[in-house]
Backbone as JSON, one array per atom type, in Angstrom:
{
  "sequence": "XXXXXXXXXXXXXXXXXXXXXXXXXXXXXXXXXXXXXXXXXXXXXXXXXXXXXXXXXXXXXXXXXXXXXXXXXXXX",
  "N": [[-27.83, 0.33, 7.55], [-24.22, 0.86, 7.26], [-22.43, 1.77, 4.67], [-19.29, 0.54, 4.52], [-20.08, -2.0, 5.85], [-21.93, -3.0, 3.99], [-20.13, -3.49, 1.79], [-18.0, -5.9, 2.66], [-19.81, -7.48, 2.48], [-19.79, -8.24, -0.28], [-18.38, -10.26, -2.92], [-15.37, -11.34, -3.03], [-13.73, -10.29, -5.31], [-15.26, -8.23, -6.28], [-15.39, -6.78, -3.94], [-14.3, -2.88, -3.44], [-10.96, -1.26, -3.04], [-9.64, -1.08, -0.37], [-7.56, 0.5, 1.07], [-5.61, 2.77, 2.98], [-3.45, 3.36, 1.96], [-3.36, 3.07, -1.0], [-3.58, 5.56, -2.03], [-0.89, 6.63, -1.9], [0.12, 4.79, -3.61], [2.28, 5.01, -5.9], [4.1, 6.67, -5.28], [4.9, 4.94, -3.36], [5.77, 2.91, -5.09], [8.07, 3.89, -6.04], [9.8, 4.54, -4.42], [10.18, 1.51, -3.76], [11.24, 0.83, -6.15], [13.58, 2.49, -5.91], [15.23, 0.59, -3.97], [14.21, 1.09, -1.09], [13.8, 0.54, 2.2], [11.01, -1.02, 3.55], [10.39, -0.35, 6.15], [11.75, 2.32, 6.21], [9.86, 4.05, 3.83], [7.35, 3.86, 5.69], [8.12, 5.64, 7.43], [8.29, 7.5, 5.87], [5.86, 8.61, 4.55], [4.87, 9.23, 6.45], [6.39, 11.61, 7.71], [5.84, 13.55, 5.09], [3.33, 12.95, 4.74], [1.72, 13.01, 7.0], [0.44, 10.52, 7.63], [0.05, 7.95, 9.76], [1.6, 4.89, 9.55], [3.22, 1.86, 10.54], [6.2, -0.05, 8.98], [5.56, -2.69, 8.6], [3.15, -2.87, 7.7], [3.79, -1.39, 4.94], [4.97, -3.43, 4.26], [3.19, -5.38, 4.05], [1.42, -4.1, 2.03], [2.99, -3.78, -0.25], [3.43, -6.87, -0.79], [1.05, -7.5, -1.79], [0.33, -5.95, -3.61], [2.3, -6.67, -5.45], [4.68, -5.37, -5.51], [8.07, -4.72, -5.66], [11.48, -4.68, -4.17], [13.69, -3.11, -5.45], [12.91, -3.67, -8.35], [10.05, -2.22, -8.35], [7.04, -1.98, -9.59], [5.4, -5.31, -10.24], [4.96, -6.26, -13.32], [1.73, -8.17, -14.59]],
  "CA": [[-26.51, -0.26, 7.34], [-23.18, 1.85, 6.12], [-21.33, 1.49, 3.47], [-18.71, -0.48, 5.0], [-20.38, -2.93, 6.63], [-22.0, -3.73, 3.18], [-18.69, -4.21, 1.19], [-17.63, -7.45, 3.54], [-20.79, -8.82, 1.83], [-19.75, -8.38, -1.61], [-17.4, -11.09, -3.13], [-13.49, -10.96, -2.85], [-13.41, -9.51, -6.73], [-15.84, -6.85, -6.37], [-14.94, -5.57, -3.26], [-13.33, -2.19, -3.44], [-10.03, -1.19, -2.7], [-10.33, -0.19, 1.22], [-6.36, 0.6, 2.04], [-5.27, 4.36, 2.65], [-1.86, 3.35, 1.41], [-3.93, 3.08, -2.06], [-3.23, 7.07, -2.87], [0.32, 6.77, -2.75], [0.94, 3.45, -4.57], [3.17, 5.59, -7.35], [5.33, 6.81, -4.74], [5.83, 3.7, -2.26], [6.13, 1.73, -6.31], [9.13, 4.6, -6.68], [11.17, 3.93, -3.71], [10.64, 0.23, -3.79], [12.32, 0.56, -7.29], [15.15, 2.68, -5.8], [15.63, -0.24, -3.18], [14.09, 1.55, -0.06], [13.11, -0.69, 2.8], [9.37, -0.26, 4.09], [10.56, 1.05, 7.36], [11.74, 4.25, 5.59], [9.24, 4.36, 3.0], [6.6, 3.97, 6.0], [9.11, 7.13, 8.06], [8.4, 8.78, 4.82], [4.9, 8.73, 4.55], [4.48, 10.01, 7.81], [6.94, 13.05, 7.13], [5.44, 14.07, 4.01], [1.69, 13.2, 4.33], [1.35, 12.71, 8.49], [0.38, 9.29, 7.83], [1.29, 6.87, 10.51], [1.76, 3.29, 9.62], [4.26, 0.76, 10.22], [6.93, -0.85, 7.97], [5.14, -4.21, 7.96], [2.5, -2.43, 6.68], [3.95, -1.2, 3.93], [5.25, -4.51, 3.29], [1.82, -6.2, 3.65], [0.89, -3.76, 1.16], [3.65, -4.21, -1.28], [3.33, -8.03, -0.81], [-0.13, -7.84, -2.05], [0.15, -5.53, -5.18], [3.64, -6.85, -6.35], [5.71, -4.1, -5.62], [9.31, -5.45, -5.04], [12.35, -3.72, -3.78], [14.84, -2.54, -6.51], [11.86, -3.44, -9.08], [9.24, -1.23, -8.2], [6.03, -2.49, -9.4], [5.8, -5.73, -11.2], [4.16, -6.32, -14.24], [1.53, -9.24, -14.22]],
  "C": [[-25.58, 0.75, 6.68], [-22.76, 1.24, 4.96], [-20.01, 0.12, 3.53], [-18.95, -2.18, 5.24], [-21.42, -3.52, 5.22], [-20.96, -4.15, 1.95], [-18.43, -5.3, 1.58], [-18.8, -8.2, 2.84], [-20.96, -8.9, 0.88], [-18.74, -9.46, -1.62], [-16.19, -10.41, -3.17], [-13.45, -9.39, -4.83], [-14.39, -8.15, -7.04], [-16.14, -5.64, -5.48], [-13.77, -4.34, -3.65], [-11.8, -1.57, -2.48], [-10.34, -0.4, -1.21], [-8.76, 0.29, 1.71], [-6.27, 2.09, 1.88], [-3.77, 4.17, 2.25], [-1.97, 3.35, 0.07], [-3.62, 4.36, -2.8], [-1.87, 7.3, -3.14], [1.25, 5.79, -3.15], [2.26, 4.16, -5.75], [4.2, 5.86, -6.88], [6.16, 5.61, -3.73], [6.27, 2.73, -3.58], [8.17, 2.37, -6.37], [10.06, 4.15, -6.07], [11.12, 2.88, -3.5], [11.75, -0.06, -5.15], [13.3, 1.05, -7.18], [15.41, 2.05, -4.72], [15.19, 0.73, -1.35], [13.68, 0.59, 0.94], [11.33, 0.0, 3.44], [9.2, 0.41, 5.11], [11.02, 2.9, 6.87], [10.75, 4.73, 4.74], [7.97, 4.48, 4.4], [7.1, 5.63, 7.22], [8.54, 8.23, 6.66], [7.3, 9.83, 4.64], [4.39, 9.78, 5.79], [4.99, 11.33, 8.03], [6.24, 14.13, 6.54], [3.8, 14.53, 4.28], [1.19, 12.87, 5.75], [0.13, 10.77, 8.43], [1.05, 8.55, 8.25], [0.98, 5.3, 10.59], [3.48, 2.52, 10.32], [5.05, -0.09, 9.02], [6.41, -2.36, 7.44], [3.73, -3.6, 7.4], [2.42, -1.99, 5.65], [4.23, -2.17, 3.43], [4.38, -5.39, 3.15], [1.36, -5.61, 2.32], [1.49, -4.02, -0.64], [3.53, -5.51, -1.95], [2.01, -8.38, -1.62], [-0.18, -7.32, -3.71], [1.43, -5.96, -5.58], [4.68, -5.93, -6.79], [6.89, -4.82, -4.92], [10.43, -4.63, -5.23], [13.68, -4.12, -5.37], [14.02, -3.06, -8.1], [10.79, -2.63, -9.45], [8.03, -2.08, -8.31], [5.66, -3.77, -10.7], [5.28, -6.14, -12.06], [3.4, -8.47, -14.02], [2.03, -10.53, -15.16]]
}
């Protein structure tokens, strides 16, 4: 068995973090706090670090850790 395929059979709270959008939470937190939308922040990514997502992926991701536009990242 890999690695993977035993994570899915840990519980929700002790699975680990599996997203590659995870390394640059500090910078997609930055330009959500200077009001960027996720389509540019996901244009950005792909620029900078040849990572190619989609804008609703950045905003699935935001949506999940509480990163909100012209906030950044929001305290719990």
């Amino acid at each position: 068995m890999d690695s993977l395929s035993l994570t899915f059979k840990l519980p929700k709270h002790v699975r680990p973090n599996l997203s590659q959008l995870e390394a640059f939470r500090s910078e997609i937190a930055l330009a959500r706090h200077r009001k960027w939308s996720c389509r540019a922040i996901a244009e950005l990514l792909h620029e900078c670090h040849g990572l190619h997502v989609s804008g609703r992926t950045v905003a699935y991701f935001c949506e999940r850790r509480g990163l909100v536009k012209g906030i950044g990242e929001r305290l719990a």
